[in-house]
C-alpha positions as CSV (number, residue, x, y, z in Angstrom):
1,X,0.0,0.0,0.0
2,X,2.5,2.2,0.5
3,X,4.2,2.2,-2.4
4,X,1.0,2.5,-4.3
5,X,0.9,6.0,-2.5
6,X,4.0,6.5,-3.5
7,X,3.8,5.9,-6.9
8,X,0.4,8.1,-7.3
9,X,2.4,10.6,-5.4
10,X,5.3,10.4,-8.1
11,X,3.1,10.9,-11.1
12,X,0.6,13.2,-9.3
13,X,4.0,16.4,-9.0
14,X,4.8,15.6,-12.4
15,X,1.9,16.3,-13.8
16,X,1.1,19.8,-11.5
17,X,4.8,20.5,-12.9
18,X,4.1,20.2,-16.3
19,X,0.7,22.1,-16.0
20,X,2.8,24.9,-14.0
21,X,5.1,25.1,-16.8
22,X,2.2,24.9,-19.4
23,X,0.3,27.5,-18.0
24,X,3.2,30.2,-17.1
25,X,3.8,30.3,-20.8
26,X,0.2,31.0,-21.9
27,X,0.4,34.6,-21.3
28,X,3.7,35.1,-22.5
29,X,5.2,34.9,-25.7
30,X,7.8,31.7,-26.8
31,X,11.0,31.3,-24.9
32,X,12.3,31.7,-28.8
33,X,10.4,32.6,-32.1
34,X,10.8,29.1,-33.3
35,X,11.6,25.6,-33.5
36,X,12.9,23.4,-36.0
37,X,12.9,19.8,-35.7
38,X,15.3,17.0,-37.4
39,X,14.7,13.2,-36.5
40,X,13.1,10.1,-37.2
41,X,10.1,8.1,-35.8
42,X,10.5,9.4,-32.1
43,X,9.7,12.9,-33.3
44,X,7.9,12.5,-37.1
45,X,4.4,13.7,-36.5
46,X,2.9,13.1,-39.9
47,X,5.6,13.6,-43.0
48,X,5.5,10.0,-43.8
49,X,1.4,9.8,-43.8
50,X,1.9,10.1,-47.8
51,X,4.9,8.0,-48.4
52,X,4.6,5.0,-49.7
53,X,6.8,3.3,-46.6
54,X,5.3,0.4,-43.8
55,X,7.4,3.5,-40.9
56,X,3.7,4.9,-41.3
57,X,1.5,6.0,-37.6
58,X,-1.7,7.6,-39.1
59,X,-3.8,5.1,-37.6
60,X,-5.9,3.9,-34.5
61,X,-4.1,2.5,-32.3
62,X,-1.8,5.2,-32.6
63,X,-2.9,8.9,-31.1
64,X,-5.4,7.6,-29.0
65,X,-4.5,10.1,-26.5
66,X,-3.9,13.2,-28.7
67,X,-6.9,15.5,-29.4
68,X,-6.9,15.0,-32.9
69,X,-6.1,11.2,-33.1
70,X,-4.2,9.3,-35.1
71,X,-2.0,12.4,-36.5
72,X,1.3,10.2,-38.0
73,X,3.4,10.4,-34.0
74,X,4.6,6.9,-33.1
75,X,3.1,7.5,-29.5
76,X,-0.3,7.3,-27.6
77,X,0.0,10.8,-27.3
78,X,2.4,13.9,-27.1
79,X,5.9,13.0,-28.4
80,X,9.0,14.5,-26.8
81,X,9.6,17.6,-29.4
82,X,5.5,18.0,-28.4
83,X,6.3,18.1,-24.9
84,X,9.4,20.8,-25.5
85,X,7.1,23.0,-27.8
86,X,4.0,23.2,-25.2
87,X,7.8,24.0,-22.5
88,X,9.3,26.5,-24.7
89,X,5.4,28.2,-24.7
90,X,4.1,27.8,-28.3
91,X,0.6,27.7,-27.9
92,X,0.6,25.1,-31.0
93,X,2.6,22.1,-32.0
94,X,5.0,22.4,-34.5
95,X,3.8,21.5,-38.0
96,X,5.3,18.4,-40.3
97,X,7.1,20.3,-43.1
98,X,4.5,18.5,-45.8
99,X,1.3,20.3,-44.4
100,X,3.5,23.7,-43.0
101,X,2.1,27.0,-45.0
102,X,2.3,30.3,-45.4
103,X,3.4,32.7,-41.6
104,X,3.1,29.8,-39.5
105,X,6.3,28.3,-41.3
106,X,8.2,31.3,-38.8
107,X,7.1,29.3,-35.8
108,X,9.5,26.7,-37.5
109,X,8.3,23.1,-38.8
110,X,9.4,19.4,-38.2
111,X,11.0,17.4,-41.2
112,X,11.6,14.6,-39.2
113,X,10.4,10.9,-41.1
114,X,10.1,7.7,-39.4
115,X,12.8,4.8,-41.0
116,X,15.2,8.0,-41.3
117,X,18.8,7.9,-40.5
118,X,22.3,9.6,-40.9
119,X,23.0,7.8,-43.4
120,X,21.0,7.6,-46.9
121,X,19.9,4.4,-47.5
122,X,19.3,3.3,-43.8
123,X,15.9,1.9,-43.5
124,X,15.2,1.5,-47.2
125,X,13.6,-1.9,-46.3
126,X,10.4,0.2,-44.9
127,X,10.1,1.7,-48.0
128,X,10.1,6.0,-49.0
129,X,11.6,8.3,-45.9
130,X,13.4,11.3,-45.9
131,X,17.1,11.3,-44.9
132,X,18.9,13.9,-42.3
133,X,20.7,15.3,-46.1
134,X,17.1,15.3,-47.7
135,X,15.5,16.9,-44.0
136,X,18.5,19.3,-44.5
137,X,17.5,20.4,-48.1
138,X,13.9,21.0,-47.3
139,X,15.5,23.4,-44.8
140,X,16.8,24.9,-46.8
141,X,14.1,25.6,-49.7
142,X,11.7,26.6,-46.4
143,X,14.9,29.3,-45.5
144,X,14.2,31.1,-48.9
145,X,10.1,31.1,-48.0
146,X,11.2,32.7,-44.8
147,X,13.2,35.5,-46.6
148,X,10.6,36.0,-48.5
149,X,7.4,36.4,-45.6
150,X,9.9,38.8,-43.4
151,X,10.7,40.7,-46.7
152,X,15.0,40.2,-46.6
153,X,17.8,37.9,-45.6
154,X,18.9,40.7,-42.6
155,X,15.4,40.1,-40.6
156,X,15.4,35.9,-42.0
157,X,18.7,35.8,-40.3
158,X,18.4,37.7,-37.4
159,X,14.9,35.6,-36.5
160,X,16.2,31.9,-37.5
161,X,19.6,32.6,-35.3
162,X,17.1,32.9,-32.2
163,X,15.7,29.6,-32.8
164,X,16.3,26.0,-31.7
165,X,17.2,23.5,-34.0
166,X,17.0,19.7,-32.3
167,X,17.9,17.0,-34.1
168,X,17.8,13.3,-33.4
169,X,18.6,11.0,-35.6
170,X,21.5,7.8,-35.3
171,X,19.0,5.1,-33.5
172,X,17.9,3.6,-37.2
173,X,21.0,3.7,-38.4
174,X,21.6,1.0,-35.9
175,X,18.4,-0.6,-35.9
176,X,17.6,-0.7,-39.3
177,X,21.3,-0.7,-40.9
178,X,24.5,-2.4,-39.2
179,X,22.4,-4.1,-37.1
180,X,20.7,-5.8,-39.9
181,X,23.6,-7.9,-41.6
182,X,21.1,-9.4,-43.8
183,X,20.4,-6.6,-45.3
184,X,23.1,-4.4,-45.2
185,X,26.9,-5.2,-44.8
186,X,28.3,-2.3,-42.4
187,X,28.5,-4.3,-40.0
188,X,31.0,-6.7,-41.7
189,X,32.7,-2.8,-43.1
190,X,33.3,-1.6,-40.2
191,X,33.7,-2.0,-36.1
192,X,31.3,0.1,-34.1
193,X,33.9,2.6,-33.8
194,X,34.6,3.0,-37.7
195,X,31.0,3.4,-38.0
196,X,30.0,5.8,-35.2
197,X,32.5,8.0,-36.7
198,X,31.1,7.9,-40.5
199,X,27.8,8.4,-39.2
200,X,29.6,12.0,-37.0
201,X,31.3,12.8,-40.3
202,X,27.9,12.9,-42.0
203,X,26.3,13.9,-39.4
204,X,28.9,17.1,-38.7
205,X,28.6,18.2,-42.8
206,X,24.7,18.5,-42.0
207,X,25.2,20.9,-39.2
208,X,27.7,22.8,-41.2
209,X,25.0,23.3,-44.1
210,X,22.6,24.6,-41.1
211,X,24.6,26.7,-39.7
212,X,25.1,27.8,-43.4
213,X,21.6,28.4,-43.6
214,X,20.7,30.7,-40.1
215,X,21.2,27.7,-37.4
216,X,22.9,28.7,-34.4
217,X,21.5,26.9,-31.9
218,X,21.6,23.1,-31.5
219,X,20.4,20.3,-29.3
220,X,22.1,17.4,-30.3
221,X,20.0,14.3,-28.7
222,X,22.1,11.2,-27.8
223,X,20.7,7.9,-29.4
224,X,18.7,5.8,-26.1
225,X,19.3,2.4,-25.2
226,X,17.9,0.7,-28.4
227,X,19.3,-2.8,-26.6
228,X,16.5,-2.4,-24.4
229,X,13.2,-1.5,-26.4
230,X,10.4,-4.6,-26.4
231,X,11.9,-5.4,-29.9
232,X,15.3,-6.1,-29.3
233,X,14.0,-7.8,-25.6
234,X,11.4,-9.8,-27.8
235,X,14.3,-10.8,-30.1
236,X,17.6,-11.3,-28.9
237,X,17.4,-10.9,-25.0
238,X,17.4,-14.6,-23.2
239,X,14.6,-13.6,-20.7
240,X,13.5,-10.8,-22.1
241,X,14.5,-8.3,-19.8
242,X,18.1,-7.8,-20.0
243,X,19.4,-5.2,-23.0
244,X,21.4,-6.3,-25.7
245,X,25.1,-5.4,-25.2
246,X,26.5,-5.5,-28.5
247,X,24.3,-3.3,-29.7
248,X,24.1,-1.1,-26.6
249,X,28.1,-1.0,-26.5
250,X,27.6,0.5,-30.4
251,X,25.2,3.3,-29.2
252,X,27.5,4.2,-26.5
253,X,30.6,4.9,-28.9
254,X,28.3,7.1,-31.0
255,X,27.0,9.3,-28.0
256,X,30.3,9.4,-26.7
257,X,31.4,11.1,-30.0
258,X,28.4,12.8,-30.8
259,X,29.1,14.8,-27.2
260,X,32.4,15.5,-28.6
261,X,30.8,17.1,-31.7
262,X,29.3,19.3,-29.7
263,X,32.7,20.6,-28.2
264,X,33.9,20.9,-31.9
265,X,31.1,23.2,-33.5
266,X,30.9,25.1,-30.5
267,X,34.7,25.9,-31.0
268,X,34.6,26.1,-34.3
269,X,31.7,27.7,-36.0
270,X,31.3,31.6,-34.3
271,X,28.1,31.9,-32.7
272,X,26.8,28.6,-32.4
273,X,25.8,27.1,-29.0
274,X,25.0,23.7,-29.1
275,X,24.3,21.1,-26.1
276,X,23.9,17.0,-25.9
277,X,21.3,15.6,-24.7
278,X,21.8,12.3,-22.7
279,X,18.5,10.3,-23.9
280,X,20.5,6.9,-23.3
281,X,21.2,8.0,-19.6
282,X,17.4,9.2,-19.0
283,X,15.9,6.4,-20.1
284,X,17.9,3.9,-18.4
285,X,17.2,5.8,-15.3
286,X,13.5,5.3,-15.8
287,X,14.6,1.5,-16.9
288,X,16.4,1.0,-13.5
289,X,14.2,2.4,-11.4
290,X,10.7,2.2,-12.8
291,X,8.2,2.1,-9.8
292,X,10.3,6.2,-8.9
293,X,8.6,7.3,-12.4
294,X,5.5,5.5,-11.8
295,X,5.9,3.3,-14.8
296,X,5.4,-0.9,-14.0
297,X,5.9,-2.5,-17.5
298,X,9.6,-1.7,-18.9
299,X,10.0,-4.8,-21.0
300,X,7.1,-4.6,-23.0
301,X,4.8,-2.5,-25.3
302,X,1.2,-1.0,-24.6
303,X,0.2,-2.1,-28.2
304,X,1.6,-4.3,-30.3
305,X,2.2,-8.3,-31.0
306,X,4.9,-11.5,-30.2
307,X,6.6,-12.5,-27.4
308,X,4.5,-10.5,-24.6
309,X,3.4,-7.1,-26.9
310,X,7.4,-6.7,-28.5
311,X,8.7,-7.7,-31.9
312,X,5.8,-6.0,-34.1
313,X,4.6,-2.8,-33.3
314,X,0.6,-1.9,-32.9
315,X,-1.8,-3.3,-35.5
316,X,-4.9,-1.0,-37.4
317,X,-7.2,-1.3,-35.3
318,X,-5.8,-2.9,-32.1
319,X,-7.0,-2.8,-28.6
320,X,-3.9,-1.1,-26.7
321,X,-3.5,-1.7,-22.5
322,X,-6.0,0.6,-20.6
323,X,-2.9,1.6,-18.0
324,X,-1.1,3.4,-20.1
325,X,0.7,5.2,-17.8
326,X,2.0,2.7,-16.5
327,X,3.9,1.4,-19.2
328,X,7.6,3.1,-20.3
329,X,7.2,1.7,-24.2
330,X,3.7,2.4,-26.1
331,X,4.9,-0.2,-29.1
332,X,7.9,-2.2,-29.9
333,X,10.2,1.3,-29.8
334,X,8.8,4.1,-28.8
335,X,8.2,5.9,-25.8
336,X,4.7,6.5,-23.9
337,X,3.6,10.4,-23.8
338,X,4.1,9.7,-20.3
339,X,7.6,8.5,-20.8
340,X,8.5,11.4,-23.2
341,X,7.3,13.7,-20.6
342,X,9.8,12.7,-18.2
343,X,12.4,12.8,-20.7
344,X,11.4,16.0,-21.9
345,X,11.3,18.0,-19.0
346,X,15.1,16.6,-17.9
347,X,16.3,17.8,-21.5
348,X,14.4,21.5,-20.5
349,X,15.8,21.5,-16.9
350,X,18.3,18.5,-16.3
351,X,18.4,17.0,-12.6
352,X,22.1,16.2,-12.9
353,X,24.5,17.5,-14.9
354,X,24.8,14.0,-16.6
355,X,21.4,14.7,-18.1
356,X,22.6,17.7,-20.2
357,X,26.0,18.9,-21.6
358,X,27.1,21.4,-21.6
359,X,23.6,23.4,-20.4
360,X,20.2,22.4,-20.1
361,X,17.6,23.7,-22.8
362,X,16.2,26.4,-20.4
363,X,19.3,27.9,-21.0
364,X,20.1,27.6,-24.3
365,X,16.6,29.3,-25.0
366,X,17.8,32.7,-23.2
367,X,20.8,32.9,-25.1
C-alpha cells in the first residue's frame, strides 16, 4: 500500500509541474520565435502519412491520446519535441514540413520521417523516408520562403539565429542498418567505432550546411538504449528483460562522440551554441528504477504483438493496455507520452548535470 501511495504521489507532482510550466507560458510569448525539428520516428508527427513506406503512424491505435487522433506520432499521445514546444510556450505544436504554410512556417516546422537515418539508405527496407541530407534540403528551400514572408535575408537571419534546431537521428542507423547484416553489410565494413564515426562525419557536414543556412542553436539528442526496447528484448534478450550489449556497447561509442561534436562546432563555427542531450542515460534511469517514475511494465509495449506485446509494433485497429501510464514503451520502440514527458522535462531543466552537456535547454533558449 504504500508504495501504491507513493507511486500516485510520483506521477501526481509531475503532472502539477508540467501544467505549471504549461500555463506560465500562456500569457507570454515563446522562450524563442521558433523551432525546427530534425529526427526520425521518435519525433515524425505526420511527414510519412503520404509515403509509400510500412514506418507509417496515421492510424488507431496510434494517437489515442492526442486531441486529434491518429496524426502520423509513433506514440499514444504527445511526443517528446510535443512536450518541448507546449515547454518553450508555443501555444501550437509544431507543424510536419509537408502540411506547413504560409506565416506559420516562422514558428519553425518538423522534417523529421520515421525509418530515417544519418545515413542515406538506412531503413530503405520500410520503404520512402526522408534522410537527415534530404531533411536538411527541405530546410533549406523553407529558409528562402522565410526570406521571403519577413521581406529580406537581414530580418530571415536575425529571426532563425534565435531559434532551436534539435535533431535526433542515429537510432535507425543501428536498428535498421548495421544491425541488420542481412540486409546491409556495415557491419561486416566496419567495427562500431569506424562506423560511429562515418555516421559524425555525415552527421557534422549537416550541421555545417545549417549553420550555413541561419542555425545557431543546436540540441544534439544522444541515441537511447535501443538494446533495451520490447523489440530487441522480444528478439535477442534470453529472458526478455536484460538489453542487448552488443548493440548497446555501439550506441555508447556514437554518444560518446556525438558529445564530442558538440565541443567541436561550439569551437569552431562563431556563434553557435549547441548542447547534448543524454536520452541513453534518462531512459535507463526510468529503466532502472521504474516504480520512482510511476511506470510498472519496462519490457514490454502498450500495443503491439509477439513474445509479450514486443517484436511488431501496434496493428490497425488494435485494442492497446487501458494503463497506459503505466507502461515506459507504447509499441515495440517508442516511448509512452508519459515517458516522453519525463524525458522532456530533464532535457528542459536536467536533474544532474549528466542529463545535459554542456547546459540544459532552459538555458540555451535565453541565449
Amino acid at each position: 500500500m504504500e508504495g501504491y501511495y507513493k507511486k500516485r504521489h510520483v506521477v501526481f507532482v509531475g503532472l502539477i509541474l508540467e501544467l505549471m510550466l504549461c500555463f506560465r507560458a500562456k500569457g507570454e510569448p515563446p522562450q524563442v520565435p521558433c523551432y525546427f525539428i530534425f529526427g526520425d520516428s521518435l519525433v515524425d508527427n505526420g511527414n510519412n502519412n503520404r509515403l509509400p513506406s510500412l514506418a507509417r503512424a496515421d492510424y488507431f491505435p496510434y494517437g489515442i491520446d492526442f486531441p486529434q487522433g491518429p496524426t502520423g506520432r509513433f506514440s499514444n499521445g504527445k511526443t517528446a519535441v510535443d512536450v518541448m514546444a507546449e515547454i518553450l510556450g508555443f501555444d501550437h505544436y509544431i507543424p510536419p514540413y509537408s502540411d506547413a504554410v504560409g506565416e506559420e512556417l516562422l514558428d519553425g516546422v518538423n522534417y523529421a520521417s520515421a525509418a530515417a537515418g544519418i545515413r542515406e539508405e538506412t531503413g530503405q527496407q520500410l520503404g520512402d523516408r526522408i534522410s537527415f541530407r534530404q531533411q536538411v534540403q527541405n530546410h533549406r528551400r523553407l529558409v528562402s520562403r522565410v526570406v521571403n514572408i519577413l521581406g529580406g535575408e537581414e530580418m530571415a537571419a536575425n529571426h532563425l539565429s534565435r531559434c532551436i534546431y534539435s535533431i535526433g537521428l542515429g537510432g535507425n542507423d543501428y536498428l535498421n542498418n548495421y544491425f541488420m547484416p542481412l540486409s546491409y553489410p556495415f557491419s561486416r565494413l566496419y567495427t562500431p567505432d569506424q562506423f560511429a564515426d562515418d555516421l559524425i562525419d555525415i552527421y557534422s557536414k549537416q550541421l555545417c550546411l545549417l549553420y550555413r543556412y541561419g542555425a545557431r542553436k543546436f540540441v544534439l539528442n544522444g541515441v537511447g538504449p535501443v538494446g533495451c526496447t520490447p523489440a530487441e528484448l522480444a528478439g535477442s534478450s534470453p529472458d526478455g528483460r536484460t538489453c542487448i550489449g552488443r548493440i548497446n556497447s555501439a550506441i555508447r561509442i556514437f554518444n560518446r562522440k556525438l558529445t564530442s561534436l558538440v565541443d567541436r562546432i561550439n569551437g569552431n563555427l562563431p556563434g553557435v551554441t549547441s548542447i547534448y542531450t543524454n536520452s541513453y542515460g534518462i531512459l535507463l534511469d526510468i529503466l532502472y528504477n521504474p516504480s520512482s517514475y510511476g511506470f510498472r511494465v519496462t519490457n514490454a509495449g502498450c500495443c503491439g504483438v509477439g513474445r509479450n506485446r514486443g517484436q511488431i509494433t501496434c496493428l490497425p485497429g488494435e485494442d492497446p493496455c487501458p494503463n497506459r501510464d503505466e507502461y515506459v514503451f507504447w509499441d515495440a520502440f517508442h516511448p509512452t507520452t508519459a515517458a516522453n514527458a519525463i524525458i522532456t522535462r530533464r532535457f528542459y531543466r536536467r536533474r544532474t548535470f549528466s542529463d545535459v552537456y554542456p547546459m540544459d535547454v532552459s538555458t540555451l533558449a535565453q541565449l
